[in-house]
ChimeraX commands (.cxc) that place a marker at each C-alpha (Angstrom):
marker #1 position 106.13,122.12,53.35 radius 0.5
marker #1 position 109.25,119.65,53.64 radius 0.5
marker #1 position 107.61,116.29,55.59 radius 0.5
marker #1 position 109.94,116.89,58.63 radius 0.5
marker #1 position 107.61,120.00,59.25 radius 0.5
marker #1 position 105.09,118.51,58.51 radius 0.5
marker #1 position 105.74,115.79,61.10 radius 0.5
marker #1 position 106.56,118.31,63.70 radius 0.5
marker #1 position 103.33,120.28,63.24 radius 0.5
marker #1 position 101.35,117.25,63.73 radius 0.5
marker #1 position 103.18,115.94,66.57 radius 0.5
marker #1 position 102.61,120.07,68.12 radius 0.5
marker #1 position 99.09,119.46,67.09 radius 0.5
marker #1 position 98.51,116.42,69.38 radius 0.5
marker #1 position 100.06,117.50,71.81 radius 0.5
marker #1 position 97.42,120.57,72.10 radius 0.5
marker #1 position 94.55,118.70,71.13 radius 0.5
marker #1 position 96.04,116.16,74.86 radius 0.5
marker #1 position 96.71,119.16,76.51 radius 0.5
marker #1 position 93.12,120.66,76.02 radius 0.5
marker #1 position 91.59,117.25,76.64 radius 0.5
marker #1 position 93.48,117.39,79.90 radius 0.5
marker #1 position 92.66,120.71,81.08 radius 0.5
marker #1 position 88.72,119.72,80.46 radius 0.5
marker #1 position 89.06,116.68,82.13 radius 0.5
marker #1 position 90.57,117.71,85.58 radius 0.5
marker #1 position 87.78,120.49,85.40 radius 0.5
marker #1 position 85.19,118.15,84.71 radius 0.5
marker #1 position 86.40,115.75,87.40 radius 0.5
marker #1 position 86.74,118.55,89.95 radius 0.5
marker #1 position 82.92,118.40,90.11 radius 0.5
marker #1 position 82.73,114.68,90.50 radius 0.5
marker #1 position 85.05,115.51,93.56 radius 0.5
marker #1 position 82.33,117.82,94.51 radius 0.5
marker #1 position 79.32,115.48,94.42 radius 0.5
marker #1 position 81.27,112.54,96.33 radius 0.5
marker #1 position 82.58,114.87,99.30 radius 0.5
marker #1 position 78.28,115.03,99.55 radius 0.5
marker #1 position 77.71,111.50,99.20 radius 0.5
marker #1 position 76.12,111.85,96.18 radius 0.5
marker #1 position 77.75,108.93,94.91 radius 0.5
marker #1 position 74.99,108.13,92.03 radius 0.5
marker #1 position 74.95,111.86,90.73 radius 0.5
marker #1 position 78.91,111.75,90.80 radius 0.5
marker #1 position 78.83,108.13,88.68 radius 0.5
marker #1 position 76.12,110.07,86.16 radius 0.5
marker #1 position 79.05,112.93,85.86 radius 0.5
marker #1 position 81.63,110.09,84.77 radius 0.5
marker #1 position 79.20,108.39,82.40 radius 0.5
marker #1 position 78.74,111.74,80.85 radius 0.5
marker #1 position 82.29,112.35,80.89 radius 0.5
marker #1 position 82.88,109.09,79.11 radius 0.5
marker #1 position 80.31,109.53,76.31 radius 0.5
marker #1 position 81.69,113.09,75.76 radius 0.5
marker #1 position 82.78,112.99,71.92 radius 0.5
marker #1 position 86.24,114.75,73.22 radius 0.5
marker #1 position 87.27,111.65,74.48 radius 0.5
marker #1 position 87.45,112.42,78.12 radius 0.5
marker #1 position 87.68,109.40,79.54 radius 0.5
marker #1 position 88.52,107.08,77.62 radius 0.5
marker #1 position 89.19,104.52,80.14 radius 0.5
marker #1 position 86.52,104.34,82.15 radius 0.5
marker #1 position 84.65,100.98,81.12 radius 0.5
marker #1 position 86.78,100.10,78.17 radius 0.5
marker #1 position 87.75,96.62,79.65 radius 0.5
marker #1 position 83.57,95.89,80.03 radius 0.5
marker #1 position 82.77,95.68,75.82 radius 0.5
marker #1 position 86.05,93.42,75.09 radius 0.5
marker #1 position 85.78,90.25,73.68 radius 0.5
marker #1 position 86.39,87.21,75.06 radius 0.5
marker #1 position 89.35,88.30,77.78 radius 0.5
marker #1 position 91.43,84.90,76.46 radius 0.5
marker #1 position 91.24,85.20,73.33 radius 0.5
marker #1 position 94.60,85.68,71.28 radius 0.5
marker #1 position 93.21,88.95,69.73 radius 0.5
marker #1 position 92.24,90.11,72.96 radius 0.5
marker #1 position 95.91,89.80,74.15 radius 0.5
marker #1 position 97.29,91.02,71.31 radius 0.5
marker #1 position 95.04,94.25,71.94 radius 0.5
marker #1 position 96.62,94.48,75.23 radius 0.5
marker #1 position 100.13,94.55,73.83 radius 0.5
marker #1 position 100.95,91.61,75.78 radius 0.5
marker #1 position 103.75,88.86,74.73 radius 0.5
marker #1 position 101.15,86.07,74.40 radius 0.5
marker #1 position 98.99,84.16,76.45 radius 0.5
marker #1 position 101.65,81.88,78.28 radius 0.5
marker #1 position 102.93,85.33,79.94 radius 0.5
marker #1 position 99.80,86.02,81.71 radius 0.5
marker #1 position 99.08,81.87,82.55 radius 0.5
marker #1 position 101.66,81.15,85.20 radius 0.5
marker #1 position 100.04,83.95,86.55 radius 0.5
marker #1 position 96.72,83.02,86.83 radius 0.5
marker #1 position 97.87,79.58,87.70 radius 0.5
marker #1 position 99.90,81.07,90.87 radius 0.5
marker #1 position 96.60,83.39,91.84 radius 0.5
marker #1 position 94.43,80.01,91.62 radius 0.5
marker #1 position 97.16,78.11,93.48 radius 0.5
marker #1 position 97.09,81.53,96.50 radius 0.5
marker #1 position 92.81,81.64,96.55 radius 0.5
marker #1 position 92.71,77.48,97.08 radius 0.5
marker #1 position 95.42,77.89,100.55 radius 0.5
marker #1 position 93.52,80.54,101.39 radius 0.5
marker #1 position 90.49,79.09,101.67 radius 0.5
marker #1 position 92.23,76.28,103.09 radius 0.5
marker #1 position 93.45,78.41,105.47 radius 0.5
marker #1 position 89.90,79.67,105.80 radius 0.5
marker #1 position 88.37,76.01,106.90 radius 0.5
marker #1 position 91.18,75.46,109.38 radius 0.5
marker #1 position 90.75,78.50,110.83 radius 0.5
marker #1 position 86.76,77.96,111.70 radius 0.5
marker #1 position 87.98,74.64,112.81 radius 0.5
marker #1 position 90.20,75.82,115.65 radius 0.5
marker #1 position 87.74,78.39,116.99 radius 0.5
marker #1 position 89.81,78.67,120.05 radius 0.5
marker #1 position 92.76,80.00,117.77 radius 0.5
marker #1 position 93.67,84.09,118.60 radius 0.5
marker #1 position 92.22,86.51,116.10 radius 0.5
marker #1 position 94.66,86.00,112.42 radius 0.5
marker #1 position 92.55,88.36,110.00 radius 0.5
marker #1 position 95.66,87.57,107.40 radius 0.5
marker #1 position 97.67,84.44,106.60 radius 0.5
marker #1 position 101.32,83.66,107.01 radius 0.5
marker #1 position 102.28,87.48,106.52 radius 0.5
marker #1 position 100.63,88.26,109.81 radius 0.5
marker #1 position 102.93,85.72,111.55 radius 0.5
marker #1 position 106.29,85.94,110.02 radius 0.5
marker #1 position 106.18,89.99,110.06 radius 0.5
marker #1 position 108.67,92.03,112.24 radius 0.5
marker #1 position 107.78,94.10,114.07 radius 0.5
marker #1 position 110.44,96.36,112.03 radius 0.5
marker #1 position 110.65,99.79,109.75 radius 0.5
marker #1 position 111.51,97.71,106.86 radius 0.5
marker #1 position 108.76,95.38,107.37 radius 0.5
marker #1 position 106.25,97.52,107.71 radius 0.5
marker #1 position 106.88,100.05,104.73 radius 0.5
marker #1 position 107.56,96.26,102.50 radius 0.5
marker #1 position 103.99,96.01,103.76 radius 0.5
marker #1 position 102.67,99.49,103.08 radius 0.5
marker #1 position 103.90,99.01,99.40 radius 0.5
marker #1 position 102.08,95.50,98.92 radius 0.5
marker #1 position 98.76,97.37,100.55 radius 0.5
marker #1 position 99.38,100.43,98.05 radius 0.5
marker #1 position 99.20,98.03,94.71 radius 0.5
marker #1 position 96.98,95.61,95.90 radius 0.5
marker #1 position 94.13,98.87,96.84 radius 0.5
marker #1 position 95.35,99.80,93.07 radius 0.5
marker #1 position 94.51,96.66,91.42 radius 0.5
marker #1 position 90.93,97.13,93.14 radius 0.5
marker #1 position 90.72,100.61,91.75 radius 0.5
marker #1 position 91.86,100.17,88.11 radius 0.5
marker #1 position 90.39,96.72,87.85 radius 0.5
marker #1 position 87.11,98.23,88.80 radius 0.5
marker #1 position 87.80,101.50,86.67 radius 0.5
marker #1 position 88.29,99.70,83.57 radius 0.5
marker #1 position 85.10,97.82,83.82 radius 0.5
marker #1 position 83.04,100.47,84.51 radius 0.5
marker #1 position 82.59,100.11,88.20 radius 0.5
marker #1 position 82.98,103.20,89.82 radius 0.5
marker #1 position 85.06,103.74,93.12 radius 0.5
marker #1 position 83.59,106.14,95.85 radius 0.5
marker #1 position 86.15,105.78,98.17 radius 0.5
marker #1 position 88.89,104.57,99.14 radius 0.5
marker #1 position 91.87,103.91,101.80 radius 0.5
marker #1 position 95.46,103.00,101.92 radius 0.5
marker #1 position 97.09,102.51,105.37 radius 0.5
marker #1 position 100.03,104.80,106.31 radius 0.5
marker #1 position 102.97,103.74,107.86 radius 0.5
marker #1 position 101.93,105.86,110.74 radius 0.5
marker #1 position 98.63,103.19,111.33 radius 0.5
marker #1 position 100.61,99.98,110.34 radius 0.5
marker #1 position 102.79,101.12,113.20 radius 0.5
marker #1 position 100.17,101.58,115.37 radius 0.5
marker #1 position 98.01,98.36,113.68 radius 0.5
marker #1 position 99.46,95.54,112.19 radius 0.5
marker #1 position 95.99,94.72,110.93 radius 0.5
marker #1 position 95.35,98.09,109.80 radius 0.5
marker #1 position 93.79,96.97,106.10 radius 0.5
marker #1 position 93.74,99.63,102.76 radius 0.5
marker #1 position 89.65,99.46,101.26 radius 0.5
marker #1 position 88.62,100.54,97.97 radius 0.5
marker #1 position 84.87,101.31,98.20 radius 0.5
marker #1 position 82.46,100.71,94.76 radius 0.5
marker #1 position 79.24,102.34,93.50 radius 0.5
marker #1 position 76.96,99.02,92.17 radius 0.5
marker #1 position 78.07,96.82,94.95 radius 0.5
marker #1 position 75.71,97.82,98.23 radius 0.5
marker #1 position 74.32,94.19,97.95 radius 0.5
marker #1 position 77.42,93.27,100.05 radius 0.5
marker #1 position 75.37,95.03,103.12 radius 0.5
marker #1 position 72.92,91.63,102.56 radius 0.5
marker #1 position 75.73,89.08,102.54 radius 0.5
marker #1 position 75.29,86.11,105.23 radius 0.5
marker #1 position 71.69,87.13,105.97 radius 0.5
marker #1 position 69.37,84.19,105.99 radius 0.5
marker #1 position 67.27,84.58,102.78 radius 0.5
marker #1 position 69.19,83.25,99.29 radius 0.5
marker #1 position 70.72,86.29,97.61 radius 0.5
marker #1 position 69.96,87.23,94.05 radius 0.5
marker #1 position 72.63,89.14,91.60 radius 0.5
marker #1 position 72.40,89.33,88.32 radius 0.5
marker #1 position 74.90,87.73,86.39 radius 0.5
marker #1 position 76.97,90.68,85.05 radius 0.5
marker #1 position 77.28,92.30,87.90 radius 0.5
marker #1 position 78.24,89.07,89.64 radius 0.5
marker #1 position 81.26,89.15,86.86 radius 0.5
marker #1 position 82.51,92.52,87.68 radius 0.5
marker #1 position 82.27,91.74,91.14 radius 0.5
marker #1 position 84.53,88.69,90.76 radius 0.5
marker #1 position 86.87,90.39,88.79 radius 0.5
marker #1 position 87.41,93.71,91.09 radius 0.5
marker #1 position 87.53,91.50,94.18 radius 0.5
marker #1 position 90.47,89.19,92.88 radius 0.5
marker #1 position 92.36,92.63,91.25 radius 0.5
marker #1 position 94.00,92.97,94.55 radius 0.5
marker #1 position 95.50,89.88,94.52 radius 0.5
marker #1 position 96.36,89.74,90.51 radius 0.5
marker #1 position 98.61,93.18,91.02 radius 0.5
marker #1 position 100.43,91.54,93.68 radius 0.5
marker #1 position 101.23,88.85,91.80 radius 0.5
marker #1 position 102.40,90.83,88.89 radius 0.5
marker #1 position 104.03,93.63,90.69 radius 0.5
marker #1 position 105.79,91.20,93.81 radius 0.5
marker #1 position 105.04,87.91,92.12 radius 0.5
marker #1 position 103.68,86.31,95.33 radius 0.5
marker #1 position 100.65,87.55,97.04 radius 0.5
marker #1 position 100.27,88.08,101.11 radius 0.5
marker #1 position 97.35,90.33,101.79 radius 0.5
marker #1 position 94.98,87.48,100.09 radius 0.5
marker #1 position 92.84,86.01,102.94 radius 0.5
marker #1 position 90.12,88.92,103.08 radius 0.5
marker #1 position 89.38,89.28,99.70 radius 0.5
marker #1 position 88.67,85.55,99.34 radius 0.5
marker #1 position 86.99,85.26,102.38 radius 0.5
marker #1 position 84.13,88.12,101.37 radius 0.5
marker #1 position 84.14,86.43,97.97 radius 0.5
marker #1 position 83.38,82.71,99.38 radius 0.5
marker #1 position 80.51,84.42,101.47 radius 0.5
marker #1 position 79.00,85.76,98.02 radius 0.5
marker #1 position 79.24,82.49,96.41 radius 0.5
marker #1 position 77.59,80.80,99.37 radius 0.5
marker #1 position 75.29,83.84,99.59 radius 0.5
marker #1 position 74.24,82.69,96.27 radius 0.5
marker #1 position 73.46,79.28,96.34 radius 0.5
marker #1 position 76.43,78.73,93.64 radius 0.5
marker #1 position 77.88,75.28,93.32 radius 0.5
marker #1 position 81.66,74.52,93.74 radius 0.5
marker #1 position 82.23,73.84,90.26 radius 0.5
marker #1 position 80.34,76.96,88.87 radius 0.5
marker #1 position 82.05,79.04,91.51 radius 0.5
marker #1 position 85.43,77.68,90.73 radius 0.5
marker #1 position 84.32,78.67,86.84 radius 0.5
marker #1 position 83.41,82.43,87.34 radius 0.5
marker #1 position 86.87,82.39,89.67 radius 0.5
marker #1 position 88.91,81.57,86.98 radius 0.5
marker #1 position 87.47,83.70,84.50 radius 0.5
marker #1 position 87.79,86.91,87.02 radius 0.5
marker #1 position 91.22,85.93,87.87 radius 0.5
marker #1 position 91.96,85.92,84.01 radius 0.5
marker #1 position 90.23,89.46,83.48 radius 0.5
marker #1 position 92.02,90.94,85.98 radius 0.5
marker #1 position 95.51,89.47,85.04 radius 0.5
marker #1 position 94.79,90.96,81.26 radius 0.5
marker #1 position 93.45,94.06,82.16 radius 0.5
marker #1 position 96.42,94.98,84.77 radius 0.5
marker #1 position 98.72,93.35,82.05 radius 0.5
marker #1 position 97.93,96.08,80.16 radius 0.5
marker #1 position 98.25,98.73,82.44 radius 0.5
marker #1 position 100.94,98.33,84.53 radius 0.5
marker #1 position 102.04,102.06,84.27 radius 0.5
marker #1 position 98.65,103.23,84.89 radius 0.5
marker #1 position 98.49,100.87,88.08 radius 0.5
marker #1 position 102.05,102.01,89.40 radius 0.5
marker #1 position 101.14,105.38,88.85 radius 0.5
marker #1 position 97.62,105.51,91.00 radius 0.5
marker #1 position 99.30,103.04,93.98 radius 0.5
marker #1 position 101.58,106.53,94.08 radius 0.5
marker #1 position 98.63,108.76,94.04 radius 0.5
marker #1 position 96.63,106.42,96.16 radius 0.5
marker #1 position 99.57,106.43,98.97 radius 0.5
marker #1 position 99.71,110.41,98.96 radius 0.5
marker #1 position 95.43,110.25,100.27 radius 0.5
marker #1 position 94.89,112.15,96.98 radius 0.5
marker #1 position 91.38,112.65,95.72 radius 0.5
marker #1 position 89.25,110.53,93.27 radius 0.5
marker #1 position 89.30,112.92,90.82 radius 0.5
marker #1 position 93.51,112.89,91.13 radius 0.5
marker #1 position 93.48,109.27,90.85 radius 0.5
marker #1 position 90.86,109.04,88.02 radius 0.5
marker #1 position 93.10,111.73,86.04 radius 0.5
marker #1 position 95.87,110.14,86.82 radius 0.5
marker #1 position 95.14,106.74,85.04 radius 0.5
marker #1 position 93.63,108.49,82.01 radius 0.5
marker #1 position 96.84,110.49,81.60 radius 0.5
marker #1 position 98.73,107.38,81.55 radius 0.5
marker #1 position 96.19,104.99,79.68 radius 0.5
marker #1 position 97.68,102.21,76.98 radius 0.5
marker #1 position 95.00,102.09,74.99 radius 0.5
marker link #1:1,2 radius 0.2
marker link #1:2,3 radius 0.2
marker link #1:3,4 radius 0.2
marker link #1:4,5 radius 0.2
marker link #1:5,6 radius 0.2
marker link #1:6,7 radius 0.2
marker link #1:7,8 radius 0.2
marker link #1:8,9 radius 0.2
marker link #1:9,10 radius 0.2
marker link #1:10,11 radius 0.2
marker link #1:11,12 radius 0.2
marker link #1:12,13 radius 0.2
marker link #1:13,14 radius 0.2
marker link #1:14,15 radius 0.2
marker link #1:15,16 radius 0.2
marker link #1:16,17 radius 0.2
marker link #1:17,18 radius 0.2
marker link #1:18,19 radius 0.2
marker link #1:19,20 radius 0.2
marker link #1:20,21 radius 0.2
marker link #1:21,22 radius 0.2
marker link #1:22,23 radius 0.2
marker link #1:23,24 radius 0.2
marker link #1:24,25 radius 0.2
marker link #1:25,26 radius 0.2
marker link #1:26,27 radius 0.2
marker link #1:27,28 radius 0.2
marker link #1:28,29 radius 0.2
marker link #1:29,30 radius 0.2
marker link #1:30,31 radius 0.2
marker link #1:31,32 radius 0.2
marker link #1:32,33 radius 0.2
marker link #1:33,34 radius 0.2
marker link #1:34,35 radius 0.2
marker link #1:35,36 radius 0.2
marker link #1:36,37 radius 0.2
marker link #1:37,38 radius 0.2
marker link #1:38,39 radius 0.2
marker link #1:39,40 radius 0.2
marker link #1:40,41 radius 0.2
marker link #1:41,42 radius 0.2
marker link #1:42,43 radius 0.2
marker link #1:43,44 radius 0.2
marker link #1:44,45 radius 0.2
marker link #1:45,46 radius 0.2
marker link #1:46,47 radius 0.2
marker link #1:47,48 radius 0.2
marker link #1:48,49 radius 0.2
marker link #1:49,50 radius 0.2
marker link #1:50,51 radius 0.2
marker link #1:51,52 radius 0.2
marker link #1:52,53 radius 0.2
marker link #1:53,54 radius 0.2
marker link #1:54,55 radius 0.2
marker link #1:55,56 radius 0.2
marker link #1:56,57 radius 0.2
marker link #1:57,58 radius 0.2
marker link #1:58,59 radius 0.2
marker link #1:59,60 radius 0.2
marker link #1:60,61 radius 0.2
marker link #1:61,62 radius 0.2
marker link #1:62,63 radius 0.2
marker link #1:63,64 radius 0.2
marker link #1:64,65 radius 0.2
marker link #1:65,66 radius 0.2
marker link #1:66,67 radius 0.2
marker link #1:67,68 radius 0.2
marker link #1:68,69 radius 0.2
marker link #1:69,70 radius 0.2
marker link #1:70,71 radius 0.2
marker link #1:71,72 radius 0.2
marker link #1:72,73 radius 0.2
marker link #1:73,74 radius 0.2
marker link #1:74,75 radius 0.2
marker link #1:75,76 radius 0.2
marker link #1:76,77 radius 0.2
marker link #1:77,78 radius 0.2
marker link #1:78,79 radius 0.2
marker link #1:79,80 radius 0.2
marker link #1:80,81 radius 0.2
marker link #1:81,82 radius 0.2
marker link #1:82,83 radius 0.2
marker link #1:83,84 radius 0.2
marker link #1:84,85 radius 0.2
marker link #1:85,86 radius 0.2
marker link #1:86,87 radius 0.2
marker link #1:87,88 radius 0.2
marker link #1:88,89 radius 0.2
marker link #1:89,90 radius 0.2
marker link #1:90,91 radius 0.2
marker link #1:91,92 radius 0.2
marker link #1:92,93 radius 0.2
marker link #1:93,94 radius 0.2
marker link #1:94,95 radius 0.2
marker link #1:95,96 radius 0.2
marker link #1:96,97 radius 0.2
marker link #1:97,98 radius 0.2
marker link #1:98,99 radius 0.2
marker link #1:99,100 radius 0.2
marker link #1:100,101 radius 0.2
marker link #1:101,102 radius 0.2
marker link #1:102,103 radius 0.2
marker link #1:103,104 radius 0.2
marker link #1:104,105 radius 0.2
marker link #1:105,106 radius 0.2
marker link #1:106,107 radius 0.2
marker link #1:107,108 radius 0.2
marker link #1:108,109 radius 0.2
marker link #1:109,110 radius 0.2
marker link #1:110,111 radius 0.2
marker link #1:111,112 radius 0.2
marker link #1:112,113 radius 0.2
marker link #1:113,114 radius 0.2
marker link #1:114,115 radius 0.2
marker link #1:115,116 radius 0.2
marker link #1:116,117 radius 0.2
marker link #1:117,118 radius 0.2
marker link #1:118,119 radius 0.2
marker link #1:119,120 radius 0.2
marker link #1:120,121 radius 0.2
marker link #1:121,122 radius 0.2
marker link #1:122,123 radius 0.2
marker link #1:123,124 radius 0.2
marker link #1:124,125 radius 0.2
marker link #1:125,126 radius 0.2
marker link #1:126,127 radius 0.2
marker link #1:127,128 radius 0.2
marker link #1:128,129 radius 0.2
marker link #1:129,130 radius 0.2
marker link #1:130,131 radius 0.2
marker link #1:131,132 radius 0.2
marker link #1:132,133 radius 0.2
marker link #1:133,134 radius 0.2
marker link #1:134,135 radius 0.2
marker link #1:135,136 radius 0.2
marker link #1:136,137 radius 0.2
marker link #1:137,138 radius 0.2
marker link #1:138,139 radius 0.2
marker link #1:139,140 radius 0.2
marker link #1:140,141 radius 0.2
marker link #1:141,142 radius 0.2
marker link #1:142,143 radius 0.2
marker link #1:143,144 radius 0.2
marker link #1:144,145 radius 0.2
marker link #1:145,146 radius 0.2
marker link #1:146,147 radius 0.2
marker link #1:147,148 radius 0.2
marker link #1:148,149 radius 0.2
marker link #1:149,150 radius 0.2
marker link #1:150,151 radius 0.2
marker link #1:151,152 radius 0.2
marker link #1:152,153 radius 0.2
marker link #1:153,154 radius 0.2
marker link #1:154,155 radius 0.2
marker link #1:155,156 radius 0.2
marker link #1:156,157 radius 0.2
marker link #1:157,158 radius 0.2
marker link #1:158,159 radius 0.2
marker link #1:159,160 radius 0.2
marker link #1:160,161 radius 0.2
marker link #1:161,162 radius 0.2
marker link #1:162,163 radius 0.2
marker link #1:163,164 radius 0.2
marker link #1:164,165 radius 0.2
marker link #1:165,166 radius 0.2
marker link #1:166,167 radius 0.2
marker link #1:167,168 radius 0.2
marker link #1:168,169 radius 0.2
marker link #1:169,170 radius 0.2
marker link #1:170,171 radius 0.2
marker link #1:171,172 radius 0.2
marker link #1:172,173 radius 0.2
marker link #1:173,174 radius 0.2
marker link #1:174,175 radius 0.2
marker link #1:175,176 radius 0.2
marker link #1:176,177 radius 0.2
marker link #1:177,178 radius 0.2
marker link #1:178,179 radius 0.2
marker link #1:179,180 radius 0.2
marker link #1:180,181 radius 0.2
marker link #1:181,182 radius 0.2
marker link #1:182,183 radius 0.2
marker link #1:183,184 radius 0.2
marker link #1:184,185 radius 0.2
marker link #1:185,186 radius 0.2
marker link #1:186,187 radius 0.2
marker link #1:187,188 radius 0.2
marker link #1:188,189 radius 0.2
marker link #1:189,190 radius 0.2
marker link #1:190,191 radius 0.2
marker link #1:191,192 radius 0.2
marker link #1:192,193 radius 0.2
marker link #1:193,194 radius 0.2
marker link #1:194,195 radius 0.2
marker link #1:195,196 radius 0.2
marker link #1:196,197 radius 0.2
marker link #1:197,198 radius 0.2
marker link #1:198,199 radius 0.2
marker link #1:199,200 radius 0.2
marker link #1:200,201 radius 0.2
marker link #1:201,202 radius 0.2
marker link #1:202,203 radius 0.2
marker link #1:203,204 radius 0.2
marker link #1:204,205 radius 0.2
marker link #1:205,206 radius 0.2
marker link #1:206,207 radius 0.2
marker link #1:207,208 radius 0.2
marker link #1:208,209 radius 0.2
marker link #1:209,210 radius 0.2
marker link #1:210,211 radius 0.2
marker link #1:211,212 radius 0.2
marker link #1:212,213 radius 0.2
marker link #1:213,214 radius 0.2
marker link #1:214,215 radius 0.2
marker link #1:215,216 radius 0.2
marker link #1:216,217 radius 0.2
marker link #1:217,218 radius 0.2
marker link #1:218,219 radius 0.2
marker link #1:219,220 radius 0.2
marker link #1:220,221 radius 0.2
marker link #1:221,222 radius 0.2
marker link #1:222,223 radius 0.2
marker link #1:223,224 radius 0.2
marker link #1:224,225 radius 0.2
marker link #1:225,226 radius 0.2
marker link #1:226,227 radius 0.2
marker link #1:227,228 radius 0.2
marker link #1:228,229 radius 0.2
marker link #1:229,230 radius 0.2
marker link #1:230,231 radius 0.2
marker link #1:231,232 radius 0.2
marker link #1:232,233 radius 0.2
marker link #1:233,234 radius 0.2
marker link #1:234,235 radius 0.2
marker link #1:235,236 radius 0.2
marker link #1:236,237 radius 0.2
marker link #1:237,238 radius 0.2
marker link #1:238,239 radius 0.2
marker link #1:239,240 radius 0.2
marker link #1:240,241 radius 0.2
marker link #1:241,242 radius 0.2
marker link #1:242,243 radius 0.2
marker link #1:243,244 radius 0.2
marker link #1:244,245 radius 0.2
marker link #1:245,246 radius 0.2
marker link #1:246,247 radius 0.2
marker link #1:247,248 radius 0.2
marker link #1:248,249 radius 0.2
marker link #1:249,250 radius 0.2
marker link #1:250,251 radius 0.2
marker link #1:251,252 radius 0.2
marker link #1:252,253 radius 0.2
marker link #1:253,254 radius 0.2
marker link #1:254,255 radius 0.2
marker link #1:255,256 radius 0.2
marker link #1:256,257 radius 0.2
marker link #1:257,258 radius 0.2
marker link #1:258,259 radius 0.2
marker link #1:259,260 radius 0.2
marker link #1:260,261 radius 0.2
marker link #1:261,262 radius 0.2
marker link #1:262,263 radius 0.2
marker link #1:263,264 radius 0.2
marker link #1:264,265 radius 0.2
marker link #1:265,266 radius 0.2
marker link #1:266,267 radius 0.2
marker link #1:267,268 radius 0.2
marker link #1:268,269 radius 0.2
marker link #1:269,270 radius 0.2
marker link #1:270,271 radius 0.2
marker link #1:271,272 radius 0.2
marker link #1:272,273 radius 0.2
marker link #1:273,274 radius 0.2
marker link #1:274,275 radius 0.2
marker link #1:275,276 radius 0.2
marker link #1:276,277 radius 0.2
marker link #1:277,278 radius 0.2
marker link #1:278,279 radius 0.2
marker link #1:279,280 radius 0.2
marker link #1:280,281 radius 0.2
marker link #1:281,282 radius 0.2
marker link #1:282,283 radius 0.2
marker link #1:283,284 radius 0.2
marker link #1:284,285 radius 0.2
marker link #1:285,286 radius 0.2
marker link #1:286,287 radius 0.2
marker link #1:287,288 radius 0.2
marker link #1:288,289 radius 0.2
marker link #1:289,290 radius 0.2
marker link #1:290,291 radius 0.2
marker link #1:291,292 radius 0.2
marker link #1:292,293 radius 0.2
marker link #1:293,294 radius 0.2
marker link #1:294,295 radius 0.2
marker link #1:295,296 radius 0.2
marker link #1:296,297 radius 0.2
view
């Protein structure tokens, strides 16, 4: 057989062996549709775990971020496909540089407790009241609920749930906020309550790292972030829930905020593709298919 055939038929070939792969995946993933619409958001995780140890290679990206080596290594970043580790470091720098005003912000805002409600920074008080405004707004809250999502997807966190405002309830709301909701992280329910909280300390890392994916894919997509002050605010309160000191805090921060960076570095197809799906209200299912379809792994 000449090699041009030859090339052909093996190009044919993956592209069955993908389709089929597809086909069992969105029919496997219609059932982990079925068990979150119950609540059953343990049995539906226990579904994707079994879908990701499947030898078909089902999901192959579920996780795949958690096993990697050291996220700044060069290797890493070479695995990533990414031009080198002074592309992702203004980056992190600029994130750093947005999480320190915030909590700036966050210190002059207990300060001046006679101050009228500001749930976000700057954005809140510079935006018009206008069409344009609000849909520039819609799209920052569509990629910043995807960072959450893929951030968290790639480390094996699964999401239960999530939100992303429509232009309909930013109309309506200016503080109408997008959510992304996470099987593993109920201990938020015990934040600020008296007693010291206790996490263990890779679970604390994931944490860290899904929490600050908002604000890495607004940097990358926008290259500014606005929608910052909530995130950092709930992950200041889990530090202090903690007992952590500044400097360790300021550690795991930087590490999280690197993670993130790399992983949506990597991904930035994937990521564009699910703040699409995420905007239509599709299902998790949808949105889980939808990054495994357009994986670069």
């Amino acid at each position: 057989m000449p090699t041009t055939q030859i090339h052909r038929f093996g190009v044919w070939a993956a592209a069955v062996k993908e389709g089929e792969v597809a086909v069992r995946r969105r029919s496997a993933l219609r059932r982990v549709d079925k068990e979150l619409e119950k609540g059953n958001y343990r049995a539906a995780l226990s579904l994707v775990k079994q879908l990701k140890a499947h030898p078909g290679g089902l999901l192959r990206g579920f996780g795949a971020a958690a096993a990697a080596p050291k996220i700044s290594s060069v290797a890493f970043l070479d695995e990533l496909k990414l031009g080198g580790k002074s592309e992702i470091s203004s980056v992190d720098a600029a994130i750093l540089h947005s999480i320190k005003c915030s909590i700036e912000f966050q210190l002059k805002e207990e300060e001046e407790e006679t101050q009228t409600r500001v749930s976000q920074p700057d954005f809140k008080k510079t935006m018009e009241d206008t069409y344009n405004s609000i849909y520039e707004h819609r799209l920052m809250c569509m990629q910043h609920e995807a960072g959450h999502f893929l951030v968290g997807y790639m480390l094996g966190v699964f999401p239960r749930r999530y939100k992303v405002p429509s232009v309909e309830d930013l109309l309506h709301d200016n503080f109408a906020r997008g959510k992304v909701e996470f099987v593993g992280f109920e201990f938020l329910r015990d934040v600020g309550l008296d007693t010291r909280g206790r996490l263990n300390n890779e679970t604390l890392k994931k944490f860290t790292c899904v929490v600050l994916g908002g604000l890495a894919a607004e940097h990358l997509v926008f290259g500014y972030s606005e929608l910052l002050h909530s995130d950092v605010s709930k992950l200041d309160r889990v530090f202090k829930w903690l007992d952590l000191r500044e400097k360790e805090a300021a550690s795991k921060t930087r590490e999280a905020v690197q993670v993130a960076v790399s992983i949506l570095c990597g991904q930035s197809e994937a990521q564009c593709r699910l703040a699409q799906a995420m905007a239509l209200g599709t299902s998790l299912a949808f949105c889980i298919d939808t990054i495994e379809t357009t994986l670069n792994l």
